[in-house]
N, C-alpha and C positions, 0 to 999 in steps of 0.2 A: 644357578637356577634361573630357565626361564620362566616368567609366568605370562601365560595370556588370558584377559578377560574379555568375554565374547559378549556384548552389550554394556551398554555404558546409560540405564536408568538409574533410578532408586535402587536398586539391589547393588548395582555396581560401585555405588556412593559409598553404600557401608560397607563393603568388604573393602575400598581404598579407604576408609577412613579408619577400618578396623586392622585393616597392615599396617597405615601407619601408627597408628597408638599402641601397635603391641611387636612392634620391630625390635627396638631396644632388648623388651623384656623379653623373648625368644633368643635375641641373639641371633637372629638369622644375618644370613652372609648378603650384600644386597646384589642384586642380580637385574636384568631386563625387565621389563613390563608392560607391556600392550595393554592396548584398552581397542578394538573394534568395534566399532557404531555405525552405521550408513545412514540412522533417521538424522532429521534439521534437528531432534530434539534433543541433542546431547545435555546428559545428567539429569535432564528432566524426564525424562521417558512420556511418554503419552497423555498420561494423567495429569501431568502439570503444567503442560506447555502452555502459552501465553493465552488466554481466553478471556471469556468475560467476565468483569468484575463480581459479577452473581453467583458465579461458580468458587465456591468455598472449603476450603478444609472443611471435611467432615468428622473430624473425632481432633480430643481434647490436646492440648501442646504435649502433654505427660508422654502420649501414645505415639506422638509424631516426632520426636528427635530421633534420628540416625545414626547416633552413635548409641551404641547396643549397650554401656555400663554406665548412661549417662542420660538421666530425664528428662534434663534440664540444659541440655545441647541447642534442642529448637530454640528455647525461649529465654534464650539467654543471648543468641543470634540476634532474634529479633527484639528486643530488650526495648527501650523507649516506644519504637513503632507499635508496637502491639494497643498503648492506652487508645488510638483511632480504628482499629478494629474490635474491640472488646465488644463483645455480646452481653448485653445486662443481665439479661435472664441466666447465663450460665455464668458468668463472670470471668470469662476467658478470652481470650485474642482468638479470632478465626478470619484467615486473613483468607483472600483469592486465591485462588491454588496457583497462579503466575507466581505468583509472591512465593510460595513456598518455593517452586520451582526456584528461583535466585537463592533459595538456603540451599537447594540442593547443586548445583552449579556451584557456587561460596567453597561450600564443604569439601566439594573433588576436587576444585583447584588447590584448597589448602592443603588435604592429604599428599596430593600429588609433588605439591612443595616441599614438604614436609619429608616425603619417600627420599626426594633427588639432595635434600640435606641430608640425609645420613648413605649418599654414595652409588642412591638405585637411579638407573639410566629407564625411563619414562614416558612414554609416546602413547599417540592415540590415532590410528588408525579407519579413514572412516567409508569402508570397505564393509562387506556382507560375509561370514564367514559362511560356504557352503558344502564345505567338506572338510573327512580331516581320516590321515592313517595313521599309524606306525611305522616306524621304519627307523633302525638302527636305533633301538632307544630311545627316541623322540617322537614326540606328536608333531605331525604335517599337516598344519592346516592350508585349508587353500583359499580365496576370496573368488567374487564373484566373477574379480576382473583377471583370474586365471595366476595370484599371484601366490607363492608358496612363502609360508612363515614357520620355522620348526621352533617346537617347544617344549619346557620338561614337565610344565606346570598347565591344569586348564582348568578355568572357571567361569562357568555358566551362568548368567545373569539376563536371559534374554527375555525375562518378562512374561506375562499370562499371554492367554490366547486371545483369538482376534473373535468378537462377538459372531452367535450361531445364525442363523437363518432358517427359522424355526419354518415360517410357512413359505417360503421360496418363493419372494416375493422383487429377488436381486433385479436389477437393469427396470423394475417398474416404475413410469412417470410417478413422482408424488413419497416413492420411499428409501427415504431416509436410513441405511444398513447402519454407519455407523456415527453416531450423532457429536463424539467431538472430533475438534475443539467444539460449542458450540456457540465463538462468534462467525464461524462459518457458516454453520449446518443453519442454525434459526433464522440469520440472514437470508434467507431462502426460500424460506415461509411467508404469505401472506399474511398479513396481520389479521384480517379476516375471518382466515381459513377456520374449518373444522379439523381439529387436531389430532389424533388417537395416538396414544402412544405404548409400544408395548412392554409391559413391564410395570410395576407399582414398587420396585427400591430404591436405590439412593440415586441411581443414575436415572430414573426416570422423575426422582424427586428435583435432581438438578433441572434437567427438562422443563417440567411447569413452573418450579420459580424462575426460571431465566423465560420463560415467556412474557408470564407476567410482568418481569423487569424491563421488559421491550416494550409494552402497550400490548400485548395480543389484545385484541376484542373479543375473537371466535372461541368457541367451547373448546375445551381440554377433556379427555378422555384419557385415564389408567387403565390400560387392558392386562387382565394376568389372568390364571386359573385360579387362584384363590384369594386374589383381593385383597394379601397382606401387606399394611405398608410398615414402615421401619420403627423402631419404638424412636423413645425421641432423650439423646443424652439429659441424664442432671448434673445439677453444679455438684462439682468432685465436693468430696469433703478429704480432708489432710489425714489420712488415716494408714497406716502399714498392717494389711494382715497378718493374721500369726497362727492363724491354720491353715491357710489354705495358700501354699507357699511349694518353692522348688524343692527347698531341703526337706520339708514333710512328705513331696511326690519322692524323691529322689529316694528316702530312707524305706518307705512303702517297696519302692521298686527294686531298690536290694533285699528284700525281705521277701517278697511275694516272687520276682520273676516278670512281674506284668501288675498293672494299675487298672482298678475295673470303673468303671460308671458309679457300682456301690461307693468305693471307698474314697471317690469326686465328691460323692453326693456327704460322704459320713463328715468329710474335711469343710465342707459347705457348711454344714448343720452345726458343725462345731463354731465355726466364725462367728456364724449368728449367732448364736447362743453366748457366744462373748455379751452381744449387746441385747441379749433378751429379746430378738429377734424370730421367726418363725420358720422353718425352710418350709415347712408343708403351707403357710401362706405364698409365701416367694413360687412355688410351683403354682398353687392355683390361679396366681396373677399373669403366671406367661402362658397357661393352658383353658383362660377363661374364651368364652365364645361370642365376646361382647363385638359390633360392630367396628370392624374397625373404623370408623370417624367418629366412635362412643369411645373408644380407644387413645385414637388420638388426644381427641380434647381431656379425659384424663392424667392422662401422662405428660402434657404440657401444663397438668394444674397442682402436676405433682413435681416438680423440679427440683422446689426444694425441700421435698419430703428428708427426713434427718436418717430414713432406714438404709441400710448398707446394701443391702441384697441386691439389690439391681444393678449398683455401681462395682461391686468385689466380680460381681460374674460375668460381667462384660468387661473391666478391665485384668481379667485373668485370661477369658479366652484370648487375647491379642498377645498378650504377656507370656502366658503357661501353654496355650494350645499349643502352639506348633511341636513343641518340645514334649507332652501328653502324649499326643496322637498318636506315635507310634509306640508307645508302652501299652496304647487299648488294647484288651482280646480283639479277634474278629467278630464276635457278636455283639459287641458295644459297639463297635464303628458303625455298623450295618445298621445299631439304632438308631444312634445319631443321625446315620444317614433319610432314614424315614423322616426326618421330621426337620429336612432340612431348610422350608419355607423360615419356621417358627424358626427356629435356633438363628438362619442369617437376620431376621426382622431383630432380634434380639441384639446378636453381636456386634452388628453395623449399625448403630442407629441413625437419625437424621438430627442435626443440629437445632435449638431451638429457632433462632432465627427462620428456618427454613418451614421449619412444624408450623409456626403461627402463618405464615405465606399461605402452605398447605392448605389446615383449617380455614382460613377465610375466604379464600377460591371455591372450598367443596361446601362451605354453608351460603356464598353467595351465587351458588351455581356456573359460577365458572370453570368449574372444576368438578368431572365424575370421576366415581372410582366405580368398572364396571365386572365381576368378577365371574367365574365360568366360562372363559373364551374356548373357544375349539376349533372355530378357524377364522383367516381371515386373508381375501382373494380380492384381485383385481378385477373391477368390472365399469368397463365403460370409460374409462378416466379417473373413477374413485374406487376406496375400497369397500367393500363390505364384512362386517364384521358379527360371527356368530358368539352368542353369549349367552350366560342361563337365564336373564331375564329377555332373549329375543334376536334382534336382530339391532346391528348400529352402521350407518355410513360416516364415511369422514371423504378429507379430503386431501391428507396426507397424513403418513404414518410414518412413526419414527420408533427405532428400533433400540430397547432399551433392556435388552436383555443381556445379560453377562457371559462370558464363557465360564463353561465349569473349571474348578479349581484342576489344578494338574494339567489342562489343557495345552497343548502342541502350539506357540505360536506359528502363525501361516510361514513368516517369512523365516523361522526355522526349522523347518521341516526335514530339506533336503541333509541339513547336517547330521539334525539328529538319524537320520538313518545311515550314512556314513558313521557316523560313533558307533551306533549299533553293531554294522558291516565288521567295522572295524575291532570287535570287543570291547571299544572302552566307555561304553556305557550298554544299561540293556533296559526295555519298556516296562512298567510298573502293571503289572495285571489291574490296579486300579487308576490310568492314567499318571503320565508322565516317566518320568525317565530316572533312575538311578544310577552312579558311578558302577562301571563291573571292570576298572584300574584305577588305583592307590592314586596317580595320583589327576585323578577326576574329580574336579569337585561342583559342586551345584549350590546356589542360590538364588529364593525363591518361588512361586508356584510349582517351576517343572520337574522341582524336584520330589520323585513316585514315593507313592503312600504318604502325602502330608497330610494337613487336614481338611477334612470335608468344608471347610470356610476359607476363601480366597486370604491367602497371606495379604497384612498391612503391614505400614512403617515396623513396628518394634517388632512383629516377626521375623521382618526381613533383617532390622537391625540384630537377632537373638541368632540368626542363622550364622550372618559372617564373621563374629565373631570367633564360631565352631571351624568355619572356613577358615579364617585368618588364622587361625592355631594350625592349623593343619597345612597349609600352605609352607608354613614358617616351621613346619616340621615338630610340633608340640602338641599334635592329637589329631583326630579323625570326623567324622561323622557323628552329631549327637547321638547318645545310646539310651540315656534318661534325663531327668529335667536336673539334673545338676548342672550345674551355671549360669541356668535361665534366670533371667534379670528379674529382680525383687519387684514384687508387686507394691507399688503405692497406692 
């Protein structure tokens, strides 16, 4: 068996980490292995390449280990180092995403060790793949540089798409399309300048605190439509749900056929109700209409509130989504999808450290959040910016908008339409791409119908797992949330 993986990020890390931890137990025969990459950031992927120290893991160590049956991977990695990052207010290490980056580099080298000990031959290739056919039983891929590699195995790891460009603003003095790393992009900036920046999430959250970490002087502006910014994580508390869990999704879904939004919500209601807990408050609290910087300063004053609810449904969506989502009806996704501002401010939250930065920028006025944008154009050398309270100028804009989930990266394009060409994959009527040959497999965003919320570490970690089984010839494609990693 050959196998080829086509991107060498965070997705790639855990499906090499997840063959090699489950080689043995398969039994599989060991066989070739490519890895193709063409970016400087091998095993880091985008997200974690070397930047500035302000630029931080954003969610808790539990969520961030890479190997998919195992919580305590990252932080077990990081072990003594973590007491010089610790965040008091959460009580957790949250190191520079550089730093992650070296666990995720660490990890691929190990696995890749690890593969060529028990007899599998291992390379990494660091070529563009931009096509690919069939031909005699084999996949034929081909690289940029015209070279042909045949294969029996393929796995897609090529990571999200490249941010949109909402108001087509590309090749204009002053903006900024995509903003990391950013001890690039900020270096670039006047310290002076008037700022605007588009977007009020996490990436735009990274943005203003890494200004502020440079000296900015000049004003800061969050430009979005609705001015929602990200709730803000609290300290875990040590606790194992016991309803709202894989094996209670899993047993539902052999029973019913399909897992609705009701019987999320019934599994919900029951947790709470473990600890005398409210689900009808827990909705009111994510559906209240408070300002969000009345918001903010709330939810940083609640960190160590003792109630479950916040922390069970944002460490489940990471955990349970990926593996849910495709058990929903069509009319539950389409809700979820309505209300997709709220649900991502929820799922992704912003670190404390980051939240207290936040708040004392927007109460000392260095910092707006301006909400109703509708456009914003180049004029004169600056830009102008339309909003529901008016009109605003800056003097450079920086682009803090995400690509949707499922989204096409640029620089794989051309393949995925060769796959298509070819049969062995086909487009997801709701973005991205799904295998349409046995043995195609996918990890990550691009793989059609995931969920409406951009996969993170443990989903990617929950995915290759399903990969690596399958690879290694011991199953396919998750079908329901059975073997979805235990929520802590």
């Amino acid at each position: 068996m050959k196998i080829a993986i086509i991107g060498g990020g965070p997705a790639a890390v855990a499906l090499l980490d997840a063959l090699a931890v489950s080689a043995d137990e398969a039994g599989a025969r060991p066989g070739p292995l490519t890895v193709f990459e063409p970016s400087p950031w091998l095993w880091r992927g985008r997200p974690y390449a070397p930047d500035l120290d302000s630029v931080l893991v954003n969610a808790i160590p539990q969520l961030m280990s890479i190997r998919g049956a195992d919580f305590g991977h990252y932080s077990g990695w990081l072990g003594e180092r973590g007491a010089q990052y610790l965040d008091t207010r959460l009580g957790q290490p949250l190191v520079p995403r550089a730093l992650y980056g070296e666990y995720l580099v660490e990890s691929a080298e190990a696995a890749l060790a690890a593969l060529r000990g028990r007899g599998w031959e291992t390379r990494v290739v660091r070529a563009r793949i931009t096509g690919a056919t069939r031909h005699e039983g084999m996949i034929v891929l081909r690289t940029d540089a015209g070279q042909e590699h045949r294969v029996s195995r393929l796995a897609l790891c090529v990571g999200g798409g490249t941010p949109p460009d909402l108001y087509n603003l590309a090749d204009r003095p002053g903006y900024i399309h995509d903003p990391y790393p950013l001890a690039r992009t900020l270096g670039r900036i006047p310290v002076d300048s008037t700022v605007s920046v588009l977007g009020s999430g996490l990436t735009a959250v990274d943005i203003a605190v890494s200004l502020a970490a440079r000296g900015h002087t000049g004003p800061v502006t969050l430009l979005s439509r609705t001015g929602t910014l990200p709730h803000v994580w609290q300290r875990p508390i040590p606790r194992t749900p016991t309803q709202l869990t894989g094996e209670r999704i899993s047993a539902l879904y052999r029973e019913q056929g399909s897992v609705t939004l009701a019987d999320l919500a019934d599994l919900m209601e029951a947790e709470l109700a473990d600890t005398g807990e409210s689900f009808d408050d827990l909705a009111a609290e994510f559906l209240n209409s408070d300002h969000p910087v009345t918001r903010l300063r709330s939810q940083l004053e609640a960190i160590d509130d003792p109630r479950i609810g916040r922390r069970v449904l944002q460490e489940s969506v990471h955990r349970l989504g990926p593996s849910v989502w495709p058990l929903l009806p069509d009319d539950d996704r389409a809700r979820l999808r309505q209300h997709f501002r709220t649900a991502t401010a929820i799922a992704s939250p912003m670190i404390p450290v980051n939240a207290v930065t936040v708040l004392e920028m927007l109460d000392t006025g260095r910092l707006e959040l301006l909400r109703g944008v509708r456009a914003v154009e180049s004029v004169a050398g600056r830009f102008r910016i339309e909003h529901g309270a008016g009109d605003h100028t800056a003097d450079i804009v920086v682009n803090a908008v995400n690509p949707p989930p499922q989204a096409i990266p640029a620089g794989a394009r051309s393949l995925v339409d060769a796959l298509a060409t070819a049969g062995l994959a086909a487009r997801h009527p709701e973005g991205g791409i799904v295998p349409a040959d046995p043995c195609v497999h996918i990890v990550g965003d691009l793989h059609g119908g995931g969920s409406f919320i951009t996969t993170g570490i443990a989903g990617l970690a929950a995915q290759a797992v399903f990969a690596a089984r399958a690879l290694h010839g011991a199953g396919g494609q998750p079908r329901s949330a059975a073997g979805t990693r235990r929520s802590a």
